[in-house]
C-alpha positions as CSV (number, residue, x, y, z in Angstrom):
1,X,0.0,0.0,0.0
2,X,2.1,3.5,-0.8
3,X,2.4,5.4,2.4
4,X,-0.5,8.2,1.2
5,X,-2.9,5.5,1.3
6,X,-1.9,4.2,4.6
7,X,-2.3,7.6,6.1
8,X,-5.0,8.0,5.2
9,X,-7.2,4.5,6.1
10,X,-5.4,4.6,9.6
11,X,-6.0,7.9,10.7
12,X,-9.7,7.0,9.4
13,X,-9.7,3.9,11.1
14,X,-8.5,6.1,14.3
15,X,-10.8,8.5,14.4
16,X,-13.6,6.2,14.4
17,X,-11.7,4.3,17.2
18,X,-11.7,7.2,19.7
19,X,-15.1,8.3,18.6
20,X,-16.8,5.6,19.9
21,X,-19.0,6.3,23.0
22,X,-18.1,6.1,26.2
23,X,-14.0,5.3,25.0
24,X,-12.4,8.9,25.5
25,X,-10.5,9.1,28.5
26,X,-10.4,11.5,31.2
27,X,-8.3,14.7,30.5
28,X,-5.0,13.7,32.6
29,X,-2.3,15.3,34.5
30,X,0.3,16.2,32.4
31,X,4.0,16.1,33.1
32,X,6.9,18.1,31.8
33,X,9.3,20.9,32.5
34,X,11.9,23.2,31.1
35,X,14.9,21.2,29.1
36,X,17.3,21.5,26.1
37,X,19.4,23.9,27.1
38,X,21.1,25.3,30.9
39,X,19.6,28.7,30.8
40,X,20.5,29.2,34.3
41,X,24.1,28.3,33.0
42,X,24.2,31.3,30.5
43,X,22.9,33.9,32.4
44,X,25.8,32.9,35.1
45,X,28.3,33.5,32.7
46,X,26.4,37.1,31.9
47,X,26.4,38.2,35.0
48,X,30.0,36.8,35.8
49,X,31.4,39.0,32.9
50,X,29.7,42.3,33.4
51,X,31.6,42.5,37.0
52,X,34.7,42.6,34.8
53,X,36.6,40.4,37.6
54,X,37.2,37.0,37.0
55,X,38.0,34.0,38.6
56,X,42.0,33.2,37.9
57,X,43.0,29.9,36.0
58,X,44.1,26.6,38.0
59,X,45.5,24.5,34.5
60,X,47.2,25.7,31.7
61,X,46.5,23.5,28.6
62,X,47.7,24.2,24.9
63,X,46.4,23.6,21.1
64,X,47.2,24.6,18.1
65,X,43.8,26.0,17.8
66,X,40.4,26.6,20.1
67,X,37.5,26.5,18.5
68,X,34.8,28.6,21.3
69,X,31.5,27.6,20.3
70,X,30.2,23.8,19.9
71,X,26.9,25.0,17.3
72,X,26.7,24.2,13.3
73,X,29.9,26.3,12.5
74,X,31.9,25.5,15.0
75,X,31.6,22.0,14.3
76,X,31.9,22.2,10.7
77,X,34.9,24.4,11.9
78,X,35.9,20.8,13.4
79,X,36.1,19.2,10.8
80,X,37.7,21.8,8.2
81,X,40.7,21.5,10.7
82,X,40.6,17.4,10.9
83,X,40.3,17.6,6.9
84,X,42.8,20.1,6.4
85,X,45.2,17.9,9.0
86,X,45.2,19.6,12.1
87,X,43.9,17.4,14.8
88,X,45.4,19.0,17.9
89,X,42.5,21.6,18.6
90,X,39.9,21.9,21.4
91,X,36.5,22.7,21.3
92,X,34.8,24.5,24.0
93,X,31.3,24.4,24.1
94,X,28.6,25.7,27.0
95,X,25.7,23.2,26.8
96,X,26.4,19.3,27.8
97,X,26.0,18.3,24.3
98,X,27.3,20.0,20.7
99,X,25.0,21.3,17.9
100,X,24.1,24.8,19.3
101,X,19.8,25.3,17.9
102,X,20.5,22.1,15.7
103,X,20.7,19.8,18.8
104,X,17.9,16.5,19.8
105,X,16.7,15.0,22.8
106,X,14.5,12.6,23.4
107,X,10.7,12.1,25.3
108,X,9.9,8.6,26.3
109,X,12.4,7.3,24.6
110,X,11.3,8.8,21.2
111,X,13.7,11.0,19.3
112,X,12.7,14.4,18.7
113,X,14.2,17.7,17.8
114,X,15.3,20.5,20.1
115,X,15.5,22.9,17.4
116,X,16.3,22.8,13.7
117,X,14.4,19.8,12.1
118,X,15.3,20.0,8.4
119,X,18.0,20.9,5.3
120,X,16.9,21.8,2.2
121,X,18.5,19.2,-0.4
122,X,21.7,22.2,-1.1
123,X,21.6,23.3,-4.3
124,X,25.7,23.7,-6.1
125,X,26.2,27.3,-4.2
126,X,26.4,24.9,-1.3
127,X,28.9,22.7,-2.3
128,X,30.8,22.1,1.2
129,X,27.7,20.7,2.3
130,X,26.9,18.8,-0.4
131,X,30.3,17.3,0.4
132,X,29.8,16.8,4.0
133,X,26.0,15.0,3.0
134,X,28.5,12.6,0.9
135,X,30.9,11.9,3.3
136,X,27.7,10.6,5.5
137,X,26.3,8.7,2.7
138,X,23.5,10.6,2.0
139,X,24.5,11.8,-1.1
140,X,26.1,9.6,-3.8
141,X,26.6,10.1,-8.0
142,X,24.9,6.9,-9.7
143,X,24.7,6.9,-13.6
144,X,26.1,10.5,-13.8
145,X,23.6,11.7,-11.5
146,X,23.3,13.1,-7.9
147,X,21.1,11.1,-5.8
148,X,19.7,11.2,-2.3
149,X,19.5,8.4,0.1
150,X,15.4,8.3,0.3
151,X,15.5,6.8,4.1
152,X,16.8,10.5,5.3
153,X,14.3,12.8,2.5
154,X,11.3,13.7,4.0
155,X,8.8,10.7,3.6
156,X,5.5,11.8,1.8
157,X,2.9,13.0,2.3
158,X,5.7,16.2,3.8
159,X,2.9,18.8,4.8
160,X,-0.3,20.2,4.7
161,X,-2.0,23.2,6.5
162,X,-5.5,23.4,8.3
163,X,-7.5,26.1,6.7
164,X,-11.2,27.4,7.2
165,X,-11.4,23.5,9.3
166,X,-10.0,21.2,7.3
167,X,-6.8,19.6,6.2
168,X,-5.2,20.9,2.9
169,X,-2.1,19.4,1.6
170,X,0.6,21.8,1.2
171,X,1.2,25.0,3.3
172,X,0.2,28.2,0.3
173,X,-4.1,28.6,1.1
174,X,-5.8,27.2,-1.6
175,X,-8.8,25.4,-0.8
176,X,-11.7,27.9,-2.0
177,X,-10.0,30.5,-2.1
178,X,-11.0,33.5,-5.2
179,X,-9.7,34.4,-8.7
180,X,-8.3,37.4,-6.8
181,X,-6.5,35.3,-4.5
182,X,-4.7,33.4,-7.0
183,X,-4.1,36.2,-9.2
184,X,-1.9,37.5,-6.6
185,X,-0.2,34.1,-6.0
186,X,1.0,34.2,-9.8
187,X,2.0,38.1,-9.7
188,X,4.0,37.4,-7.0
189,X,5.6,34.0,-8.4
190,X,6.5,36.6,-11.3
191,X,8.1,39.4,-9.0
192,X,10.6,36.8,-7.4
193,X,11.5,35.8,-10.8
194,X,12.1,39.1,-11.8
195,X,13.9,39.8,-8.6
196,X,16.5,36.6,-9.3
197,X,17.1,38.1,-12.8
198,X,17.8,41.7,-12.0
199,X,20.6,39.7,-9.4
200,X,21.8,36.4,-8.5
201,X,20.7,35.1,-5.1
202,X,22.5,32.2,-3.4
203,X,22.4,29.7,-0.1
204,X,24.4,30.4,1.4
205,X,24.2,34.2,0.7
206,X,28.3,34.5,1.1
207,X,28.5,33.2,-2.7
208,X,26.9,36.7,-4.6
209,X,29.8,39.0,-2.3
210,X,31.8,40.2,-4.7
211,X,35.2,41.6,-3.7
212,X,34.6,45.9,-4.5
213,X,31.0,45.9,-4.0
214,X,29.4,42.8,-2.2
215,X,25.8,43.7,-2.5
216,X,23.7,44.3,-6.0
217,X,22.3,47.6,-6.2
218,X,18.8,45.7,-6.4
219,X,20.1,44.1,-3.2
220,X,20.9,46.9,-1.6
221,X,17.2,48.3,-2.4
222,X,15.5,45.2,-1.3
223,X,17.7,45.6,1.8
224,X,16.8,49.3,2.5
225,X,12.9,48.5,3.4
226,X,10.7,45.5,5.1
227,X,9.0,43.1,3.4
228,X,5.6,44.2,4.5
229,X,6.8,47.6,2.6
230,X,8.0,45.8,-0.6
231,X,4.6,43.5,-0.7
232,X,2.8,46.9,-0.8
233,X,4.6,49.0,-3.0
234,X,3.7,45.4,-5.3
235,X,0.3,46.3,-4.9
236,X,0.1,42.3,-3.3
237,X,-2.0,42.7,-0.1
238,X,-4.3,39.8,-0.4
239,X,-4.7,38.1,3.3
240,X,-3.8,34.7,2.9
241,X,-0.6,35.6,0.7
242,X,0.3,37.8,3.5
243,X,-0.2,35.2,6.0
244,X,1.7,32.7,3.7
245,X,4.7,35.2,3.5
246,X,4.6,36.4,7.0
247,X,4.6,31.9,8.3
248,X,7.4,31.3,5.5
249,X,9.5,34.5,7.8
250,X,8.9,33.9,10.6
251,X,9.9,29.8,10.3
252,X,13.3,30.9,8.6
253,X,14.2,34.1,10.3
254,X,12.3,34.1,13.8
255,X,10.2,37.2,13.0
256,X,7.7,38.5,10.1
257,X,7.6,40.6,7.5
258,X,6.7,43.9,8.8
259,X,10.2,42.9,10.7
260,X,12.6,41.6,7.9
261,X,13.8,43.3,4.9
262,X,12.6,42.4,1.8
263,X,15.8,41.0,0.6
264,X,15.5,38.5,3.4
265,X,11.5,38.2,2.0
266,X,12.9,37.5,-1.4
267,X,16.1,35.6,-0.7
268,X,14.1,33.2,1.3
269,X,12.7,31.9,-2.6
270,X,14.7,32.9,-5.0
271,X,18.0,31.2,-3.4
272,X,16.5,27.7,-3.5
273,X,13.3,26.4,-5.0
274,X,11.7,29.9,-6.3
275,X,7.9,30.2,-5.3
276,X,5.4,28.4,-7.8
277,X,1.7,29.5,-7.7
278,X,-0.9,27.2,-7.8
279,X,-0.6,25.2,-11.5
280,X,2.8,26.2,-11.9
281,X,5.3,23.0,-13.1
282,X,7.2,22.8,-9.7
283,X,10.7,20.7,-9.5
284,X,10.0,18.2,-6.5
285,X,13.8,17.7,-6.7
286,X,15.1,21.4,-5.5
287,X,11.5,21.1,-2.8
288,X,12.8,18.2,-1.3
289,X,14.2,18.1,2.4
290,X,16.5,15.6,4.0
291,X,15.2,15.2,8.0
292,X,15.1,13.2,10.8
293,X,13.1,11.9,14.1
294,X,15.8,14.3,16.0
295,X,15.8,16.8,13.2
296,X,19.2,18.5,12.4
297,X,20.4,17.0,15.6
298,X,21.4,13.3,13.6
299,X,23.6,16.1,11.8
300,X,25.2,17.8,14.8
301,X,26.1,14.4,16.3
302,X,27.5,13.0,13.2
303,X,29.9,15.6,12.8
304,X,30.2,15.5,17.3
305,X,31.6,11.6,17.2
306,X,34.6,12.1,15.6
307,X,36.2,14.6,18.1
308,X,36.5,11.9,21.0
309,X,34.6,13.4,24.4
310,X,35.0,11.3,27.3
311,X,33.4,11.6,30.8
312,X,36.8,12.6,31.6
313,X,37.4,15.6,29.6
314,X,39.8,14.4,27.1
315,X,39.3,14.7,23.7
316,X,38.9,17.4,21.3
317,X,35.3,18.0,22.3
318,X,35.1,19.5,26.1
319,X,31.5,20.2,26.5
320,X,30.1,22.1,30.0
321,X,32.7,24.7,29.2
322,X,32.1,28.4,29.5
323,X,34.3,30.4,27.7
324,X,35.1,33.3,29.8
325,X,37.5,35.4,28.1
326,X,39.9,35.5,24.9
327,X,42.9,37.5,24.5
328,X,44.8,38.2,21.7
329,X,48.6,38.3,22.9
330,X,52.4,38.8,20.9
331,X,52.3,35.2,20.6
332,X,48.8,33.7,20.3
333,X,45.8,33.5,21.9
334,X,44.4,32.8,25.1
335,X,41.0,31.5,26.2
336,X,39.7,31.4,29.8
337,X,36.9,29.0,30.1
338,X,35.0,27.5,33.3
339,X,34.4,24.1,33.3
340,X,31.7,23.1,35.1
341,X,31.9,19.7,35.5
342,X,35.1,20.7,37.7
343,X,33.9,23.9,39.2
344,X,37.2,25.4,38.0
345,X,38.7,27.9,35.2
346,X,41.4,26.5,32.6
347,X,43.5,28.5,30.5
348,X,44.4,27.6,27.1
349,X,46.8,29.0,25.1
350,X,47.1,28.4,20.7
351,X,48.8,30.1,18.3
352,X,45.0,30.9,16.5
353,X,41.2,31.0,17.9
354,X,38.2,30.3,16.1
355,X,35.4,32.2,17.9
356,X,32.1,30.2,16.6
357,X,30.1,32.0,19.3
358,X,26.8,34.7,18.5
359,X,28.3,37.7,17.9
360,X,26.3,39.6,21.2
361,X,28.4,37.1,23.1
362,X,31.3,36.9,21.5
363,X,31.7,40.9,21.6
364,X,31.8,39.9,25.3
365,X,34.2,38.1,25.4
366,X,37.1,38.9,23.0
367,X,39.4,41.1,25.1
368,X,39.5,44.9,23.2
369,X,37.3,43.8,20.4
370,X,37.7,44.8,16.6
371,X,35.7,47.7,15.9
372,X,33.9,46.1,13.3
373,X,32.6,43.1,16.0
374,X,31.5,45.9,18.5
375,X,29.6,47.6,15.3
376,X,27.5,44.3,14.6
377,X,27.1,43.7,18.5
378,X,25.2,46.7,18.7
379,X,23.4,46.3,15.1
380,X,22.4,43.3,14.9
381,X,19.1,42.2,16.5
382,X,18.2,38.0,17.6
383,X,14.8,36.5,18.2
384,X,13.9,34.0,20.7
385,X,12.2,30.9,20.0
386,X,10.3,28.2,22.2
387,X,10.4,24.7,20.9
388,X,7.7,22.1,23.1
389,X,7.7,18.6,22.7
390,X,4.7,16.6,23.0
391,X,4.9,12.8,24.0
392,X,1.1,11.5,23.0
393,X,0.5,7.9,24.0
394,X,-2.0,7.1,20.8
395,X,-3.0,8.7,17.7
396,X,-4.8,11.8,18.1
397,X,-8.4,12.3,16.3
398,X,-8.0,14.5,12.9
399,X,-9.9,16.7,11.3
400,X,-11.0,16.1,7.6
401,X,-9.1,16.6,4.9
402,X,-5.2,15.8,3.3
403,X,-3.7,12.7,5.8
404,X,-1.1,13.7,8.2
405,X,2.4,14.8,7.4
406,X,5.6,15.2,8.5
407,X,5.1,19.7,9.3
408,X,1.1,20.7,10.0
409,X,0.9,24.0,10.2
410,X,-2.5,25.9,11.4
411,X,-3.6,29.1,9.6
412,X,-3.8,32.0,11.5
413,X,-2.3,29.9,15.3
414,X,-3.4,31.6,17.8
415,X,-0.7,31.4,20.0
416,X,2.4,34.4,19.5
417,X,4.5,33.4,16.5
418,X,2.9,29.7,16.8
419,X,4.4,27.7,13.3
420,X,2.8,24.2,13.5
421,X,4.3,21.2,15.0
422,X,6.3,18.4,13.1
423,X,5.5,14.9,13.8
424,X,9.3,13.1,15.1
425,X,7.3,9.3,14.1
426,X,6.8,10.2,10.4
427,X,10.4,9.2,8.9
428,X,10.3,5.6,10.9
429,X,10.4,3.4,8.4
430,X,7.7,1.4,10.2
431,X,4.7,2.7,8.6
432,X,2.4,1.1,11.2
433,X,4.3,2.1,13.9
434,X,4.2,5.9,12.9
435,X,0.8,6.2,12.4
436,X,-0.8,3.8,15.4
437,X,1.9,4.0,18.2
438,X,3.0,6.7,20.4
439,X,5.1,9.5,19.0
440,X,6.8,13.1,19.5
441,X,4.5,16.4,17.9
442,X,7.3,19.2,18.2
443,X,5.7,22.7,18.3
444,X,7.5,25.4,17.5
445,X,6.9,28.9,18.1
446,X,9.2,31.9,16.4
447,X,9.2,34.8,18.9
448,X,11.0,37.8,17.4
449,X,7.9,40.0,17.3
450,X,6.6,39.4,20.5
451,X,7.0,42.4,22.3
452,X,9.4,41.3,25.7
453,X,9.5,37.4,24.6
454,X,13.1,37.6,25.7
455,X,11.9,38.1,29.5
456,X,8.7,36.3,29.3
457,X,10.7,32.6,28.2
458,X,12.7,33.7,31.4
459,X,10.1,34.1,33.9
460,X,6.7,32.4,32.7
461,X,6.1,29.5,34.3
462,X,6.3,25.9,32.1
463,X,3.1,25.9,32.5
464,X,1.9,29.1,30.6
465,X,3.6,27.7,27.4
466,X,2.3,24.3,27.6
467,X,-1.7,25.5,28.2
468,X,-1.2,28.1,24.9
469,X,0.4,25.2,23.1
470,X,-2.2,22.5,23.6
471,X,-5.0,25.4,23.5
472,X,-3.7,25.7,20.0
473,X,-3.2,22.2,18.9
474,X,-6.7,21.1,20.4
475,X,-8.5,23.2,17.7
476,X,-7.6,20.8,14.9
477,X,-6.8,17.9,17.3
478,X,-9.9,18.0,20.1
479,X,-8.3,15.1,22.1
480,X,-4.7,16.3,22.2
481,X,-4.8,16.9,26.1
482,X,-6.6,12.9,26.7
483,X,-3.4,11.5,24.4
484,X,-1.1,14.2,25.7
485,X,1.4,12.6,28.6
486,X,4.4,14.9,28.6
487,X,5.4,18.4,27.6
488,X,9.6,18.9,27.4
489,X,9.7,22.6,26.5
490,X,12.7,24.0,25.5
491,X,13.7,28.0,25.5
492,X,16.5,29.9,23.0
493,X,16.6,33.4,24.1
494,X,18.9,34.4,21.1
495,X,17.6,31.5,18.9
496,X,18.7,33.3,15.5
497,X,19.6,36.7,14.1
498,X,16.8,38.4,12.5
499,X,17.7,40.0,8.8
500,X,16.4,43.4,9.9
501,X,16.4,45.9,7.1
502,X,20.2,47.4,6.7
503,X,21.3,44.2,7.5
504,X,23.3,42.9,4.0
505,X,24.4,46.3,3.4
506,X,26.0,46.5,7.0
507,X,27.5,42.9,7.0
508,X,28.8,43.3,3.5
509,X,30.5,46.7,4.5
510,X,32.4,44.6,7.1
511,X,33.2,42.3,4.7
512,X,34.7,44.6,2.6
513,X,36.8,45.7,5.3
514,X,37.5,42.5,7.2
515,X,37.7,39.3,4.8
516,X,40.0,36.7,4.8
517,X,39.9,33.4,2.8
518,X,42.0,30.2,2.2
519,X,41.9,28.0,-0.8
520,X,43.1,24.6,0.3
521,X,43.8,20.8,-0.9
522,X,41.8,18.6,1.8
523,X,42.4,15.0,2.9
524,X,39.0,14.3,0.9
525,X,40.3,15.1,-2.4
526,X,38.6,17.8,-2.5
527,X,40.1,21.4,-3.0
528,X,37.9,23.9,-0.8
529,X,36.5,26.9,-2.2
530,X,37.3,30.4,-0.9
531,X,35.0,31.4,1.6
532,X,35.2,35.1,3.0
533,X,35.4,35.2,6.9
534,X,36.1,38.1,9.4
535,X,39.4,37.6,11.0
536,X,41.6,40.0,13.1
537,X,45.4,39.1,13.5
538,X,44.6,35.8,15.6
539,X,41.4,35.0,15.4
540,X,39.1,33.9,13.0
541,X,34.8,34.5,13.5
542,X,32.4,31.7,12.6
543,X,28.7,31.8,12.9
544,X,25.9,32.6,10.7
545,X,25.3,35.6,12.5
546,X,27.9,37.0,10.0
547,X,25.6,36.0,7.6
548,X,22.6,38.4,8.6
549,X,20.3,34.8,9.5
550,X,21.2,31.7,10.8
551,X,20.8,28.4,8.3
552,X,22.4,25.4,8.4
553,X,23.9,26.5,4.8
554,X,25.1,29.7,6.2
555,X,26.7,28.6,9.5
556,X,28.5,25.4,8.0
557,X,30.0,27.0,5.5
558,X,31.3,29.7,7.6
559,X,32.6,27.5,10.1
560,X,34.4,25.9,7.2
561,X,36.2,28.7,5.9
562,X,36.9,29.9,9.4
563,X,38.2,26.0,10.2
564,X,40.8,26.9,6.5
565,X,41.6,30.4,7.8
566,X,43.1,28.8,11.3
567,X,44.6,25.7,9.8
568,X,47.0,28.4,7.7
């Protein structure tokens, strides 16, 4: 039976199951708390640096590099070193585990994702991670062809949207909606068109800097204004492509389009797949997604094993570190870091320092900071996010309409910045078992216009978010909080740089100023591309805060070029 089919006669079969007089069960007590991540952890670390005296070292260790900063780019950073053959390096790395927002976990036993849940199949601009996805076997040339392993792409049916109380499949409103409607749909597919002609986008965005003049004028236009602004001077205000524009921000860049800059608005299609109005020919090739049951986390850890943590702090990996402080000296570099596992503060000393950190925290923590990382301190602006993970014992009853997928996304949530939830059971390869057993729904919600989110995730109660969250889930799914048996809620407070307008132009000004790059023969063969990165004497900076908006595409390859840059 193909999978659709399957979805479809189970959930049916389900919701006549639970229907049945007399069979629902008795709203229950539901467990849960706060998880993920030690927030506690980094607002220690704040506080210990603003009062400017710190606690002095009790070790002295040396590398030939630190990497500060265990996320996407600081691991890809990892491995650029181990490729380029420079194994002696530590990375330091606040939370217990690696993987920064790209990290999983677990509820019951059932893998789910703590924050990123997806890559986008990369398109050639990419090409450092379509080498990483073929050094894990995803990826693999047969008959002159590239070709994806189909375990890891995103099983169909891969998502639908409930809309005026029913199930549609995909997430653009279609279902009775006017002429009108999708005349804007196709004047819209025709701006971004226009858009990628007048000048090339790219993912990761780093591939259209040029070396005199990084952005496009048209770039630097789209980049002077907000989406919402852009959307209007297009004459498209029609309510449900606004809401479909203002979702598709929100779930890339943590905030909406009266918030980003239309570059961002416009990048977000016309550097991958384009956007195809209803009827359009669409290539299901570029669309396609590779994912997981613990979303970009199978990633992180993949590219965590090879750097040899042990519970006794060896290894190139030392997690439950703080870094405290980095100094650039005559000689090298020096990085103060607590580690808490031994309540203590090591000193390490390399000849260079990646610093794979969030730039707000980063500006910290570099002794005298480059004027250029004070400048996008101040400028640049982060959203918080909220990620709750929902342990239900048995299927839940469904509304009519498309079967379930992988991401169901509800028009018009009514929670703040609610996105839909992602089922963790749809990519086991046990159909049965992902539609009639017990699985993981991962909510998200994107907070960056939510007026003090920042202070809210760090004072309301665990039980605030998981009443809004169920409260929104329960409007397609009515038994959610009967099937419900655990809520692990997790809390970014600077999940994600938002592409504010001014952001491209700002970044690429630094870039102009501030680039390095390295062209390198790897141990792989391959011979790496040249990737612009901010560096000062010493150090080199990694994170896809440099980039404006933080992507898997962005942050790996900028941890790669950084990982080129320190290998010399």
């Amino acid at each position: 039976m193909h999978r659709r089919q399957f979805l479809a006669t189970a959930a049916a079969s389900t919701a006549a199951t639970v229907l049945l007089p007399g069979c629902d069960k008795a709203a229950r007590v539901l467990e849960g708390g706060f998880t993920g991540i030690d927030m506690a952890r980094g607002h220690a670390l704040r506080d210990l640096l603003k009062t400017g005296s710190l606690p002095a070292p009790t070790v002295v260790r040396r590398a030939q590099v630190i990497i500060a900063g265990g996320g996407v780019a600081g691991l890809a950073a990892a491995r650029s070193l181990r490729l380029a053959g420079v194994q002696d390096f530590a990375l330091l790395e606040l939370e217990d585990s690696a993987g920064g927002n790209s990290r999983g976990g677990a509820v019951n036993g059932i893998p789910c994702p703590l924050g990123a849940h997806y890559l986008p199949v990369p398109g050639d601009d990419a090409r450092e991670v379509q080498d990483l996805l073929e050094e894990l076997g995803l990826r693999r040339r047969l008959a002159g062809r590239w070709q994806y392993d189909e375990r890891h792409l995103c099983h169909s049916p891969q998502e639908r949207l409930f809309f005026e109380g029913e199930w549609q499949e995909g997430l653009l409103p279609v279902q009775g909606v006017g002429e009108a409607t999708l005349d804007q749909y196709r004047r819209f597919a025709h701006a971004v068109e226009r858009e990628a002609k007048a000048a090339r986008f790219a993912m990761p965005a780093l591939r259209i800097w040029g070396s005199k003049q990084p952005l496009a004028p048209t770039h630097q236009a789209l980049d002077a204004m907000n989406f919402s602004a852009w959307l209007a001077q297009e004459g498209l205000d029609d309510a449900h492509l606004r809401w479909y524009l203002d979702y598709c921000c929100r779930d890339d860049y943590g905030a909406g389009t009266g918030s980003v800059s239309a570059w961002a608005g416009i990048h977000y299609f016309a550097s991958r797949h384009g956007f195809h109005a209803p009827g359009e020919a669409v290539d299901e090739a570029r669309e396609s997604v590779l994912t997981w049951p613990e979303g970009n986390g199978w990633i992180t850890a993949q590219l965590a094993a090879p750097l040899q943590s042990n519970a006794q702090g060896g290894g190139q990996l030392r997690t439950a570190t703080s870094v405290l402080r980095i100094t650039e000296t005559r000689h090298g570099v020096e990085v103060d870091a607590f580690n808490h596992a031994t309540d203590s503060v090591e000193r390490w000393q390399a000849p260079r320092c990646i610093v794979a950190l969030p730039v707000f925290v980063a500006a910290r923590v570099v002794q005298s900071p480059p004027a250029f990382l004070t400048a996008a301190a101040q400028r640049l602006q982060w959203a918080p996010w909220l990620v709750a993970n929902i342990h239900i014992d048995t299927p839940l009853t469904d509304r009519p309409g498309a079967a379930p997928a992988w991401d169901n996304v509800l028009y018009a949530d009514p929670t703040a910045g609610g996105l839909g939830y992602v089922n963790a059971g749809h990519q086991r390869l046990d159909m049965r078992a992902a539609i009639t057993g017990p699985t993981v729904l991962t909510y998200y919600q994107a907070l960056g216009d939510m007026p003090d989110a920042r202070q809210q995730l760090a004072t309301a109660p665990w039980q605030q978010w998981a009443d809004a969250a169920l409260a929104a889930l329960a409007v397609p799914h009515p038994d959610l909080r009967e099937r419900a048996t655990r809520m692990d809620i997790t809390r970014y407070g600077h999940a994600m740089s938002i592409p504010v307008p001014g952001t491209q132009q700002f970044l690429s000004q630094i870039g102009l100023q501030r680039l390095s790059g390295k062209r390198k023969q790897l141990s792989n063969g391959e011979r790496s591309a040249w990737i612009p990165t901010p560096t000062t004497a010493r150090l080199a900076f990694a994170h896809s805060d440099w980039s404006g908006y933080s992507v898997f595409e962005e942050a790996f390859t900028r941890g790669h070029g950084a990982g080129l840059v320190a290998a010399g």
